[in-house]
Kinemage of the C-alpha trace (Angstrom):
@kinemage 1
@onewidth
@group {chain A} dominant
@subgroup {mainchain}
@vectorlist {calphas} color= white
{ca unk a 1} P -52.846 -165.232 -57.596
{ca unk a 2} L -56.375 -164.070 -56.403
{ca unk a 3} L -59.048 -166.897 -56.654
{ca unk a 4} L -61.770 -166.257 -59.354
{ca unk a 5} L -65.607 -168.119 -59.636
{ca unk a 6} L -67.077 -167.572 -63.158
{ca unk a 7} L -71.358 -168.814 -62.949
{ca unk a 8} L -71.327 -169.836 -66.522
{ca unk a 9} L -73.737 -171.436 -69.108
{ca unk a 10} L -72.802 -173.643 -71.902
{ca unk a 11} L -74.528 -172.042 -74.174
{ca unk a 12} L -73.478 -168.012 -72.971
{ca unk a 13} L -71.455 -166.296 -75.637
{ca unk a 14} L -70.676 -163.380 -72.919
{ca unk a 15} L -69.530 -166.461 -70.603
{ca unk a 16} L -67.229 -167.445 -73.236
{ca unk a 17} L -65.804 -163.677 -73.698
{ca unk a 18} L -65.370 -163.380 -70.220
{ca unk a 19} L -63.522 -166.942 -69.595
{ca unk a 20} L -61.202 -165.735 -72.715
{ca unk a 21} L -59.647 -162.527 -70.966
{ca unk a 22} L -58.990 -164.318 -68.353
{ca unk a 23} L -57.288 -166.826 -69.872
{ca unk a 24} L -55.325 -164.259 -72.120
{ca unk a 25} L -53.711 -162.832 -68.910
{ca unk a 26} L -53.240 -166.456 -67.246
{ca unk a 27} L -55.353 -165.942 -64.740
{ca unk a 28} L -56.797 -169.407 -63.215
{ca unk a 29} L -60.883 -169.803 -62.320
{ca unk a 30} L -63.133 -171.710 -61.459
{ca unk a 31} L -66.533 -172.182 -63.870
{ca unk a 32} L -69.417 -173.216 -61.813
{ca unk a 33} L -72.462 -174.446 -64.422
{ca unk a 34} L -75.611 -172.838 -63.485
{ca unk a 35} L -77.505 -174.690 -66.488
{ca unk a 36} L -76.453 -178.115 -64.859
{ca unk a 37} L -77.499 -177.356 -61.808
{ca unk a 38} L -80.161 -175.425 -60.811
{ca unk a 39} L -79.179 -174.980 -56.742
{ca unk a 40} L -76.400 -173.394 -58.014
{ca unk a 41} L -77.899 -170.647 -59.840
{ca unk a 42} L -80.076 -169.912 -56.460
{ca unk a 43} L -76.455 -169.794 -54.822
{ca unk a 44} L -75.248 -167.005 -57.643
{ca unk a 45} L -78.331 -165.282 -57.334
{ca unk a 46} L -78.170 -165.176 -53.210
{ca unk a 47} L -74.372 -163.934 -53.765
{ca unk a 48} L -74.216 -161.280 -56.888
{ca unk a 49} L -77.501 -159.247 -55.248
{ca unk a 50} L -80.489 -161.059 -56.872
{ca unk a 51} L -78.384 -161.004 -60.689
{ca unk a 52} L -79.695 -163.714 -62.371
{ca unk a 53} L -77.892 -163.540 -65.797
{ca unk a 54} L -74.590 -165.289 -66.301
{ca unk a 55} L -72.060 -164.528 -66.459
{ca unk a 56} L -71.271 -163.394 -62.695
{ca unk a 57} L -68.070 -162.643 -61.960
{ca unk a 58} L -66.484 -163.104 -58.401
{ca unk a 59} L -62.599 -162.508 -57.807
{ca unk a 60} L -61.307 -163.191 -53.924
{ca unk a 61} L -64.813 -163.587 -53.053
{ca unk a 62} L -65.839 -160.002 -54.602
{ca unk a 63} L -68.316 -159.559 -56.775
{ca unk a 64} L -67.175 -157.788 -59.986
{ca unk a 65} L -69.796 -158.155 -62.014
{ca unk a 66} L -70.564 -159.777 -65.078
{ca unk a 67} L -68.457 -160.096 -68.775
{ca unk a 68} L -69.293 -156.426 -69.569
{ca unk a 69} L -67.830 -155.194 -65.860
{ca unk a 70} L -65.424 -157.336 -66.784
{ca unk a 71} L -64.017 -155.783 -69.432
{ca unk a 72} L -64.319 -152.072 -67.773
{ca unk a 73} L -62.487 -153.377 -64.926
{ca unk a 74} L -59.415 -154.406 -67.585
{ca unk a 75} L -59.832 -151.005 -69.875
{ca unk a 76} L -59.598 -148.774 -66.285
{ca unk a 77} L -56.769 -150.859 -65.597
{ca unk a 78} L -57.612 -152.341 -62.516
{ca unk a 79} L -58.048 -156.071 -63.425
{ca unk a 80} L -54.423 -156.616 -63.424
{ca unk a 81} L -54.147 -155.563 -60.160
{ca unk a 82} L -57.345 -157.828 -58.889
{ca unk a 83} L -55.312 -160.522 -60.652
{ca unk a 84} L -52.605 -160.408 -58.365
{ca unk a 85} L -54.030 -159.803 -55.465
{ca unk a 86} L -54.039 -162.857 -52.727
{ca unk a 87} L -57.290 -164.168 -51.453
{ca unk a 88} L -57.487 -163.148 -47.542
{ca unk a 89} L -57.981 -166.543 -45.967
C-alpha cells in the first residue's frame, strides 16, 4: 500500500472531501495539521512548490495535488493504481 500525507485544516471542507475518498477505497494516510502548527505549513509550502492552501496531497512522497487533483486523478483512473503502488524506500 503506497504511503499517503494529507496537510489538512480542521476547519477545510475540501480536506474533509479529500480524507473521505480515501477512506472509501481503504486507503491509509497520514493528516498532518497545518492550523496547529505553523512550522508545518512552511514544511508543505517548501514541498508542494510554494502551494499554500490545504489540502496538499502527497502519495509515496509525490505530490498530487490538492482535493480537486484528487478527484481527477480517481475519475482518469489512475488513483487506484497510486493506491497500490509501494513506497520506494
Amino acid at each position: 500500500m503506497a504511503d499517503i500525507e494529507i496537510y489538512s485544516s480542521p476547519i477545510c471542507g475540501f480536506c474533509y472531501r479529500a480524507k473521505s475518498l480515501l477512506t472509501q477505497k481503504g486507503a491509509p494516510f497520514t493528516e498532518i495539521d497545518v492550523l496547529m502548527d505553523s512550522g508545518r505549513k512552511t514544511e508543505m509550502m517548501n514541498r508542494a512548490g510554494g502551494r499554500h492552501t490545504v489540502p496538499q496531497i502527497f502519495i509515496n512522497d509525490m505530490h498530487v495535488g490538492g482535493c480537486d487533483e484528487l478527484y481527477a486523478l480517481d475519475r482518469a483512473g489512475d488513483l487506484d493504481r497510486l493506491l497500490t503502488e509501494t513506497p520506494l524506500s
